[in-house]
Backbone and ligand atoms as CSV (ligand in chain L), in Angstrom:
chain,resi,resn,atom,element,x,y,z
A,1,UNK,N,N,0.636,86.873,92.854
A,1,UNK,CA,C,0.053,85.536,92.660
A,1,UNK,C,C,-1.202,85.632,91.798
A,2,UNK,N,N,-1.614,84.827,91.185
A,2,UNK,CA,C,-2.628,84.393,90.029
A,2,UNK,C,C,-3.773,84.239,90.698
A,3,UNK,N,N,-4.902,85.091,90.230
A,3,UNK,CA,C,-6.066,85.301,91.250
A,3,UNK,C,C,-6.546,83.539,91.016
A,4,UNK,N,N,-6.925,82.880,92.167
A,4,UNK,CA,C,-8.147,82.180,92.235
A,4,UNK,C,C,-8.838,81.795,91.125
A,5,UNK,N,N,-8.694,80.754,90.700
A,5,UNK,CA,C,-9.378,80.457,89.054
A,5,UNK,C,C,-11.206,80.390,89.012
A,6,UNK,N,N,-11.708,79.906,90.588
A,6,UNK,CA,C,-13.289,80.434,90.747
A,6,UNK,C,C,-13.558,82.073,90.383
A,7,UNK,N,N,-12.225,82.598,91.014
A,7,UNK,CA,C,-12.731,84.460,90.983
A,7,UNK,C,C,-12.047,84.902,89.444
A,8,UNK,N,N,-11.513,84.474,88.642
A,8,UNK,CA,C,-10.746,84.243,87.428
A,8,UNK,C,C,-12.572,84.300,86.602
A,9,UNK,N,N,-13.147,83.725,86.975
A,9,UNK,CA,C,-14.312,82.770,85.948
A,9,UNK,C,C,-15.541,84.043,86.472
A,10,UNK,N,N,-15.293,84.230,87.692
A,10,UNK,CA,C,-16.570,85.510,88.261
A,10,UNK,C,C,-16.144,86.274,87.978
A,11,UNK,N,N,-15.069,86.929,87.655
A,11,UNK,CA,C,-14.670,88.415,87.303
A,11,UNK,C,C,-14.452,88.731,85.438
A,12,UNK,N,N,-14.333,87.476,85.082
A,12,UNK,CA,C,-14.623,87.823,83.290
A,12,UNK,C,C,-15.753,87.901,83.177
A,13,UNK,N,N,-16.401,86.951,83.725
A,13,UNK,CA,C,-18.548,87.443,83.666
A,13,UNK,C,C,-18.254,88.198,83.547
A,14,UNK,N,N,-18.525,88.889,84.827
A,14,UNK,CA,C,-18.822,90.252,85.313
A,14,UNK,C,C,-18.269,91.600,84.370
A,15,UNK,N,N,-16.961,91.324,83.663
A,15,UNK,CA,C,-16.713,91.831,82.606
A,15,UNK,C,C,-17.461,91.178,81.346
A,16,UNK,N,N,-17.412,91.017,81.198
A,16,UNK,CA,C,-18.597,90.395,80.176
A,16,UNK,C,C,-20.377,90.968,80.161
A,17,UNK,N,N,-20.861,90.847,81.406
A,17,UNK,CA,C,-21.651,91.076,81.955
A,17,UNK,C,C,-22.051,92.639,81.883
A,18,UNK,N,N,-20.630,93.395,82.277
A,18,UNK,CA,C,-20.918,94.854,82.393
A,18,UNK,C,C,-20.887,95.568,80.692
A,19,UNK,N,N,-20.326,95.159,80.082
A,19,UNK,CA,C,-20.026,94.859,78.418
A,19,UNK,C,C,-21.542,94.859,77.854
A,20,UNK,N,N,-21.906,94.164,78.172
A,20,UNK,CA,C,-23.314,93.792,77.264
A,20,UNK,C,C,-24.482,94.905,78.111
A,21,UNK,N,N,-24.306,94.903,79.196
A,21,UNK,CA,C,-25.121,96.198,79.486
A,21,UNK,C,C,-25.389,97.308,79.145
A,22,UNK,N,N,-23.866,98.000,78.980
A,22,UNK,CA,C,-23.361,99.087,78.304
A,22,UNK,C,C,-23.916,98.817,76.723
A,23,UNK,N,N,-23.863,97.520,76.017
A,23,UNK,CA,C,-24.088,97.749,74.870
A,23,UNK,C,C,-25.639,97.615,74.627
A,24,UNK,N,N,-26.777,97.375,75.728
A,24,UNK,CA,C,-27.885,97.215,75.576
A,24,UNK,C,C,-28.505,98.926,75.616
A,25,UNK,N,N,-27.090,99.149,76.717
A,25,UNK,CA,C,-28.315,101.198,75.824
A,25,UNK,C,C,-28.095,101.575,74.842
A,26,UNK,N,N,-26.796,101.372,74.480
A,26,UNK,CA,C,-26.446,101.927,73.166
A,26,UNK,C,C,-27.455,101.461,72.447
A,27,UNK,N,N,-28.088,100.084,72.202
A,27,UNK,CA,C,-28.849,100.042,71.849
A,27,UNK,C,C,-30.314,100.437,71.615
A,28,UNK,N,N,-30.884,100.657,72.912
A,28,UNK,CA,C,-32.434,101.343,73.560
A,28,UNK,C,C,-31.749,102.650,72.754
A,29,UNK,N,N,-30.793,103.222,72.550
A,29,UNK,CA,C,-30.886,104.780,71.865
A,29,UNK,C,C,-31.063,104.867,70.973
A,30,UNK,N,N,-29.946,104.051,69.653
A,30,UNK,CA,C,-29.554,104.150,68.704
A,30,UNK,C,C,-30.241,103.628,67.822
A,31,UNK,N,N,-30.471,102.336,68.453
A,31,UNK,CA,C,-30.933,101.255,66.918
A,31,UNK,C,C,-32.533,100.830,67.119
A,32,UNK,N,N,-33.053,100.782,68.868
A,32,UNK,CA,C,-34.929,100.896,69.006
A,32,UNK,C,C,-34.992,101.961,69.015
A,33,UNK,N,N,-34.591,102.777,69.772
A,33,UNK,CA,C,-35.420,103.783,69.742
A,33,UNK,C,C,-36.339,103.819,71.038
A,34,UNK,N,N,-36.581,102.820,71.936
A,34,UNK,CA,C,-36.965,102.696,73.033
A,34,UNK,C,C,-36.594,104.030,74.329
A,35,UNK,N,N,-35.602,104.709,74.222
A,35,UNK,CA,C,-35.316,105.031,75.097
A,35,UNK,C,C,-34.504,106.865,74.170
A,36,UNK,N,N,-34.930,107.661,74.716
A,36,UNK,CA,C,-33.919,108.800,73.754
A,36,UNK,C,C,-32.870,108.993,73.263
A,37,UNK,N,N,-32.220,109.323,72.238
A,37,UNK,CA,C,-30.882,109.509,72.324
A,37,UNK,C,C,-30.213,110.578,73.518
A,38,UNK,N,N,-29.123,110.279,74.199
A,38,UNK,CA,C,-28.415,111.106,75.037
A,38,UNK,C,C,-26.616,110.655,74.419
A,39,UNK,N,N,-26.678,111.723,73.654
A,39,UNK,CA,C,-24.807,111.401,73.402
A,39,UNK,C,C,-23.922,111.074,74.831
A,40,UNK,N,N,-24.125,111.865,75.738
A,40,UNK,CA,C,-23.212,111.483,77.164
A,40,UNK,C,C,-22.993,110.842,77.408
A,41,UNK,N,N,-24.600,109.691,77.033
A,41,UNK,CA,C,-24.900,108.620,77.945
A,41,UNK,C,C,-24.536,107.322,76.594
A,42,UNK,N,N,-24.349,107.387,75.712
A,42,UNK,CA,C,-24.044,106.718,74.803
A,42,UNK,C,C,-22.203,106.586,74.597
A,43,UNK,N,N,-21.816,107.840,74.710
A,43,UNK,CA,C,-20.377,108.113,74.718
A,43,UNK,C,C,-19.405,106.972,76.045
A,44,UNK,N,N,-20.494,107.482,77.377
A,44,UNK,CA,C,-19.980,106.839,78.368
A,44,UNK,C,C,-20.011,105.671,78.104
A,45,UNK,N,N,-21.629,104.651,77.402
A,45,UNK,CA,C,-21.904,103.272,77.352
A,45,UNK,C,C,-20.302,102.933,76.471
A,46,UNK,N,N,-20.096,103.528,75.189
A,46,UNK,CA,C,-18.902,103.013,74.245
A,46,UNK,C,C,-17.662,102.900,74.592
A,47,UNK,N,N,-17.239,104.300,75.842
A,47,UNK,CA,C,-15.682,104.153,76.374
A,47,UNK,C,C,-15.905,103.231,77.132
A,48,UNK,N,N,-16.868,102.939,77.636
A,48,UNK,CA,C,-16.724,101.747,79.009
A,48,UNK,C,C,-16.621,100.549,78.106
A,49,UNK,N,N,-17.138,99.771,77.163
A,49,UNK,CA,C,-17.120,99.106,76.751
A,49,UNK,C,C,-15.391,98.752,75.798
A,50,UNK,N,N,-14.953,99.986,75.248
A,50,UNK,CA,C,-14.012,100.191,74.861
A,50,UNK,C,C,-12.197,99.269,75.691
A,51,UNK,N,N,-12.732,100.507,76.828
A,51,UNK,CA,C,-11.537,100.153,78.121
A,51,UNK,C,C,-12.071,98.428,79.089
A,52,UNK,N,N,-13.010,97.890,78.616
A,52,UNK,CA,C,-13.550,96.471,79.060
A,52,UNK,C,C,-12.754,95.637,78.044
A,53,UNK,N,N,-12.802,96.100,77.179
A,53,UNK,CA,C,-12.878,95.308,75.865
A,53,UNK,C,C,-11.406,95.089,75.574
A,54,UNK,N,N,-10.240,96.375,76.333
A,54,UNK,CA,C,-8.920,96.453,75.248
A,54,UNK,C,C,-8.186,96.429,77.320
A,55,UNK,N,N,-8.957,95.789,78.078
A,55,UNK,CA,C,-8.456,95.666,79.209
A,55,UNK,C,C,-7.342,94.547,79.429
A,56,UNK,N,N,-7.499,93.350,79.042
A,56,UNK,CA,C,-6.561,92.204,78.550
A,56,UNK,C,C,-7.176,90.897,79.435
A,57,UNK,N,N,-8.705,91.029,79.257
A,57,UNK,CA,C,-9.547,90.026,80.175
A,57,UNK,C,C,-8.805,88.704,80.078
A,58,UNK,N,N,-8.085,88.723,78.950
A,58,UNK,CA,C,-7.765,87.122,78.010
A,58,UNK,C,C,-6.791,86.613,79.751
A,59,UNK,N,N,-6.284,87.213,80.205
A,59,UNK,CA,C,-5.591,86.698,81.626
A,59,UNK,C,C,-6.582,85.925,82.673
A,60,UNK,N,N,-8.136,86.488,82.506
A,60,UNK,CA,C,-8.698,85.631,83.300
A,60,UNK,C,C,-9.773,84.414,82.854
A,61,UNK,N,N,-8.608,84.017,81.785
A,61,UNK,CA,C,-9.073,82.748,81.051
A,61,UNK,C,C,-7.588,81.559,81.242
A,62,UNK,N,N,-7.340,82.006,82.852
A,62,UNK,CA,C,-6.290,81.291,82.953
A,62,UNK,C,C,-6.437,79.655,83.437
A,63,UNK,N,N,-5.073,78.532,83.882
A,63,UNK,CA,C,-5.208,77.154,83.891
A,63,UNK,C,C,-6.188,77.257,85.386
A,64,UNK,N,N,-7.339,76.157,84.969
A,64,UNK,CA,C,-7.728,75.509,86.246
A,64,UNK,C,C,-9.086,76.412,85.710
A,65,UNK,N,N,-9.446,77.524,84.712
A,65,UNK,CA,C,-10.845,77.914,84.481
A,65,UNK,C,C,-11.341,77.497,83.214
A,66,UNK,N,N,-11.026,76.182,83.109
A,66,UNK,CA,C,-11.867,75.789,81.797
A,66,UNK,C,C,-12.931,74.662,82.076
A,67,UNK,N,N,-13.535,74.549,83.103
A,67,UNK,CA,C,-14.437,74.160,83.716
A,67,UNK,C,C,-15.142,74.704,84.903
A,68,UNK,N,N,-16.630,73.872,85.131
A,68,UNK,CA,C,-17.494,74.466,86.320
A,68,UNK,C,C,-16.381,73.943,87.554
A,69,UNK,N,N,-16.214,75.047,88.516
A,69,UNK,CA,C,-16.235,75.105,90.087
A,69,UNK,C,C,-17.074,75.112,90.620
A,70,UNK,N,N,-17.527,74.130,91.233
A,70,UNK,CA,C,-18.461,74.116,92.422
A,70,UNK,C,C,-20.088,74.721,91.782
A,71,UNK,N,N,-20.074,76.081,92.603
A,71,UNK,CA,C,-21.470,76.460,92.010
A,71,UNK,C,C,-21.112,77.159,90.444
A,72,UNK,N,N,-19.674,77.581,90.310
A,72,UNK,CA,C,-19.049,78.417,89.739
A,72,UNK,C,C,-18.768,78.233,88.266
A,73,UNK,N,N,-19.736,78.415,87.423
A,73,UNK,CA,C,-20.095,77.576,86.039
A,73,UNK,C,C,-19.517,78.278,84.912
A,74,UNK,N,N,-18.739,77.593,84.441
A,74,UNK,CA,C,-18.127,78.799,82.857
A,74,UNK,C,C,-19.141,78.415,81.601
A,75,UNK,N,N,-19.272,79.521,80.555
A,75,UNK,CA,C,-19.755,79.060,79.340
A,75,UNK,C,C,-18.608,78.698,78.490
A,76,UNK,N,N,-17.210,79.061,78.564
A,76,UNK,CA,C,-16.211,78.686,77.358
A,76,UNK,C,C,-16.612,77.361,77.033
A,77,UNK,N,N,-16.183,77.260,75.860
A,77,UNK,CA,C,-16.140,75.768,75.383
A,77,UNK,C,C,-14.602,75.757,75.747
A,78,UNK,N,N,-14.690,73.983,76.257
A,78,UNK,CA,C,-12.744,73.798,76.477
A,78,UNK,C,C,-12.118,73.919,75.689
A,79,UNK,N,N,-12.491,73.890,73.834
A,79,UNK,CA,C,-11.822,74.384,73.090
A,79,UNK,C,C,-11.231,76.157,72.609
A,80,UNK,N,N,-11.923,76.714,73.550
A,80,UNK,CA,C,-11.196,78.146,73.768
A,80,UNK,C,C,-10.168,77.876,74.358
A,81,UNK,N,N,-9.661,76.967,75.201
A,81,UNK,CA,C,-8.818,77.058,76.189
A,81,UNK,C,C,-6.978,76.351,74.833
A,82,UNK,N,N,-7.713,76.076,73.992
A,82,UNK,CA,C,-6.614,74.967,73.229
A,82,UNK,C,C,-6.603,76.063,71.893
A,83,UNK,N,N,-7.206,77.320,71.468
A,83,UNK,CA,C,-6.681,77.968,70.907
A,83,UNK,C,C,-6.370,79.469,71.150
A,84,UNK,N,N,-5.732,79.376,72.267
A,84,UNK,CA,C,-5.797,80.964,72.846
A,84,UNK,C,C,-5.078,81.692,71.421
A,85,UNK,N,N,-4.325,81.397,70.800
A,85,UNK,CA,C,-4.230,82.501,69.670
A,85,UNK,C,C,-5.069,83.238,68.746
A,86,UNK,N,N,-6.307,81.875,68.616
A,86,UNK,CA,C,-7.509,82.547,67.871
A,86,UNK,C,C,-8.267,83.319,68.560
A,87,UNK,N,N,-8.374,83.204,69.546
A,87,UNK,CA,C,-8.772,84.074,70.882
A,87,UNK,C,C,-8.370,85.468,71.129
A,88,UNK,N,N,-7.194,85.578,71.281
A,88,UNK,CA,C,-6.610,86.828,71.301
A,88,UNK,C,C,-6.706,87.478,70.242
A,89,UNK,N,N,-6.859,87.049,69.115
A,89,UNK,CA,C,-6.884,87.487,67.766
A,89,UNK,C,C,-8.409,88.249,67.875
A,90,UNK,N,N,-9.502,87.239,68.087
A,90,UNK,CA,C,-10.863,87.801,68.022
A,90,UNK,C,C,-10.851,88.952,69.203
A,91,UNK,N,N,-10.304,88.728,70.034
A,91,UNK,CA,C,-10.042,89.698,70.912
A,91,UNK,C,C,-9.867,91.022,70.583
A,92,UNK,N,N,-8.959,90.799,70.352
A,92,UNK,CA,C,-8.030,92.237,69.306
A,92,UNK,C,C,-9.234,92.514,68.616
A,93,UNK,N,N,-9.931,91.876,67.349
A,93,UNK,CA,C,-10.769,92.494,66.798
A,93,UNK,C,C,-11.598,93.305,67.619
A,94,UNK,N,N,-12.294,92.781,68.912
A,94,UNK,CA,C,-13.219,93.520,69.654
A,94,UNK,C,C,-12.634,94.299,69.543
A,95,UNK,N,N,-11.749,94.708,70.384
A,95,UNK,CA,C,-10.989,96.008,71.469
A,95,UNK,C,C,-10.701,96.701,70.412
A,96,UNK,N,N,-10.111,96.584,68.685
A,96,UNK,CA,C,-10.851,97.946,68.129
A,96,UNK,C,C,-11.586,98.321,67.408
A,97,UNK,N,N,-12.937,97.559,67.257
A,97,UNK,CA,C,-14.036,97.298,66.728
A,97,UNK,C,C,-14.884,98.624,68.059
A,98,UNK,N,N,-14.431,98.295,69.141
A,98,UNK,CA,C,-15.025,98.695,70.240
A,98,UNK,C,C,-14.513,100.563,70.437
A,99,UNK,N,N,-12.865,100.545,69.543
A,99,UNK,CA,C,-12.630,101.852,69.752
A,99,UNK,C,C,-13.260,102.404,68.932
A,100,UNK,N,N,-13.283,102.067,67.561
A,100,UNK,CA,C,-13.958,102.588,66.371
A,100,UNK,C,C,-15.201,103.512,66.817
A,101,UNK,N,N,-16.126,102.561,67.611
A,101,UNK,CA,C,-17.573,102.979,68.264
A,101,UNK,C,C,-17.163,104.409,69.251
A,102,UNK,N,N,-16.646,104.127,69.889
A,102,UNK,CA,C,-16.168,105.084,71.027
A,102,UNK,C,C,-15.505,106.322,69.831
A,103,UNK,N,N,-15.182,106.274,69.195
A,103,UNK,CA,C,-15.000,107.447,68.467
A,103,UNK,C,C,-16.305,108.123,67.482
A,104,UNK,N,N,-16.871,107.120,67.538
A,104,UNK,CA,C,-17.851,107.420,66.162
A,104,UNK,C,C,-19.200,107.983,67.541
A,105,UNK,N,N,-19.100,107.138,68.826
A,105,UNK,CA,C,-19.732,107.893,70.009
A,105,UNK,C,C,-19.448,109.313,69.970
A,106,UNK,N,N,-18.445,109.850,70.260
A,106,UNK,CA,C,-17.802,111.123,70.849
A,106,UNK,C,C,-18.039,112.240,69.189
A,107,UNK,N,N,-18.766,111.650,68.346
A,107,UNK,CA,C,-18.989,112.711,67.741
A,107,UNK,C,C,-20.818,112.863,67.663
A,108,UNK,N,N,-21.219,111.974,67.680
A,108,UNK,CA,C,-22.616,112.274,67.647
A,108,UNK,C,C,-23.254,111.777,66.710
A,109,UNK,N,N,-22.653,110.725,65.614
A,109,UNK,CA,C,-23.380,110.983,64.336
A,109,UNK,C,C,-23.949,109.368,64.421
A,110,UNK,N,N,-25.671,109.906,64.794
A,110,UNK,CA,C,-25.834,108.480,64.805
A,110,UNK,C,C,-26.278,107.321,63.783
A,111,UNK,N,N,-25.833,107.519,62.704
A,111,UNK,CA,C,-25.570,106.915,61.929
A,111,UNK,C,C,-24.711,106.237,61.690
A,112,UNK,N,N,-23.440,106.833,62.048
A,112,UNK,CA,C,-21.778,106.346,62.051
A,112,UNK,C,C,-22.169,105.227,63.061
A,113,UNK,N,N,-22.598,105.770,64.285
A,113,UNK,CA,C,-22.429,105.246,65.669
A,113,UNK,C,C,-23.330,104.001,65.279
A,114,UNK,N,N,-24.615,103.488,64.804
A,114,UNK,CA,C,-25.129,102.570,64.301
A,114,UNK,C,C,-24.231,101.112,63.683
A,115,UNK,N,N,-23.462,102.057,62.562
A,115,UNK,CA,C,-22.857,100.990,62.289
A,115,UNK,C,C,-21.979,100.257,63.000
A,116,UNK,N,N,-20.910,101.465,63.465
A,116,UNK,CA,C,-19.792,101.022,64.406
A,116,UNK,C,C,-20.780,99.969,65.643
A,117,UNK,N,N,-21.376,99.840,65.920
A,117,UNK,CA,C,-22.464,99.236,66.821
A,117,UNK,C,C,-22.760,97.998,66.370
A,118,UNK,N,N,-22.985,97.943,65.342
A,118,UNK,CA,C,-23.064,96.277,64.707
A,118,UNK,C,C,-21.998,96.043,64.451
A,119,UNK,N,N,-20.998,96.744,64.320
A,119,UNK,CA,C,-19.606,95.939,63.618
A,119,UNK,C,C,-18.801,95.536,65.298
A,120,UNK,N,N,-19.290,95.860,66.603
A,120,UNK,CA,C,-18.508,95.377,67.439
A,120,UNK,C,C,-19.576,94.246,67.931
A,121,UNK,N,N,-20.893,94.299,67.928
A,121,UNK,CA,C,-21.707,93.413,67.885
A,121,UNK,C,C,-21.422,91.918,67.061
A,122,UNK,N,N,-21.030,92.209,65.993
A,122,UNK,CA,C,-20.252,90.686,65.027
A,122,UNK,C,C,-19.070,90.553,65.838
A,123,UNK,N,N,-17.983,91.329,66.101
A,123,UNK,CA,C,-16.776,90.950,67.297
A,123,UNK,C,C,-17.432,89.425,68.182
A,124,UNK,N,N,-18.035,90.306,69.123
A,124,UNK,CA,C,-18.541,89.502,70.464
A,124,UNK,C,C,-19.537,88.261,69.313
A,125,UNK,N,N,-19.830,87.810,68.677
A,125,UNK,CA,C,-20.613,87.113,68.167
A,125,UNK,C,C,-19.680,85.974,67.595
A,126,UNK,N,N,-19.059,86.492,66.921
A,126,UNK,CA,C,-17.821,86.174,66.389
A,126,UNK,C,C,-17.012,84.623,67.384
A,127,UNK,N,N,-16.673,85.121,68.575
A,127,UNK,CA,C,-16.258,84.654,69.354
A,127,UNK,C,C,-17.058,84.017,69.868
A,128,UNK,N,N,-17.989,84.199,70.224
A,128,UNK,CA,C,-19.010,82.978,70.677
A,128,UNK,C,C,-20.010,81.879,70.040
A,129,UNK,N,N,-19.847,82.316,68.586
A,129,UNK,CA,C,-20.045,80.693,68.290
A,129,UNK,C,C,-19.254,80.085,67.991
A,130,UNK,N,N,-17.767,80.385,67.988
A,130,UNK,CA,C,-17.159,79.367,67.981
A,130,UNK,C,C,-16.506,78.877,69.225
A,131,UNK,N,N,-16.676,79.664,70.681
A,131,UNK,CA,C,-16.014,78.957,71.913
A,131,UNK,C,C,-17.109,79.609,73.048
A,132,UNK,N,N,-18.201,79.597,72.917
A,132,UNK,CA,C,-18.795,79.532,74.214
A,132,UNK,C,C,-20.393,78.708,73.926
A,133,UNK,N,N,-20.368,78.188,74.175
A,133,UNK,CA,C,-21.260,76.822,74.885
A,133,UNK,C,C,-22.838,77.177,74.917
A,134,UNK,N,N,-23.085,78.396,75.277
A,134,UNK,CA,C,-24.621,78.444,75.273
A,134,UNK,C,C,-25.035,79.865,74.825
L,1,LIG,C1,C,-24.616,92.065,72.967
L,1,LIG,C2,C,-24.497,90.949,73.814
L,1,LIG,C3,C,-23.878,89.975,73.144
L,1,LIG,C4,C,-23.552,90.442,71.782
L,1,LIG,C5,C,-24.135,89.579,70.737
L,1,LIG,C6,C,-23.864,90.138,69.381
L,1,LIG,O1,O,-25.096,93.142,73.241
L,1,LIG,O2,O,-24.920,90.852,75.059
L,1,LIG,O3,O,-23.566,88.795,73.590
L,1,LIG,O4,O,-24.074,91.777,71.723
L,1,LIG,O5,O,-25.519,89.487,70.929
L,1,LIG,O6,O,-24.406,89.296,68.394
């Protein structure tokens, strides 16, 4: 059975959520400088983001979650919900925009890894100005 369209809307956050975390060290390493480089810890941030990204979240953008539940608030715009093909499409771009990184992670070169870093950064950007709300 089709999870619960409230837990449908809390569990893409949360993927979403864990996504942008992962990509905020990559960042503190790579591109401020805030924080040291650690390949391990950069490698791990990119596969996680990778296997988030090429997981097939697009399922928990199913009927009955294109609006707030209760306390349970989505950012999609309802027009994500009326072009899931362009969706899946930008999708796809993430998931291998996201492998690209994860490879260019697992070698070390942080230069490569820089770019690959903004180019999955336009992905997720990509997609949200044209279907999420805030
Ligand atoms: C992130 C994050 C996003 C995207 C976006 C890229 O790290 O949390 O939503 O990258 O800022 O432009």
């Amino acid at each position: 059975a089709a999870m619960d369209p409230e837990k449908q809307i809390e569990t893409r956050q949360a993927g979403f959520s864990y996504m942008a975390w992962n990509m905020g060290k990559i960042k503190a390493q790579v591109i401020d400088g805030s924080v040291e480089y650690n390949q391990q810890q950069v490698e791990a941030a990119a596969n996680t983001i990778a296997a988030i990204a090429n997981s097939g979240i697009g399922a928990l953008f199913g009927p009955g979650t294109e609006k707030d539940i209760g306390d349970v608030r989505t950012s999609a715009d309802p027009s994500l919900f009326e072009n899931m093909q362009d969706v899946a499409q930008l999708a796809g771009n993430m998931g291998t925009a996201a492998n690209t990184l994860a490879e260019k992670a697992a070698t070390g070169d942080q230069s490569e890894i820089r770019m690959a870093f903004a180019e999955v950064g336009k992905t997720c950007k990509a997609c949200h100005d044209k279907y999420k709300m805030d």
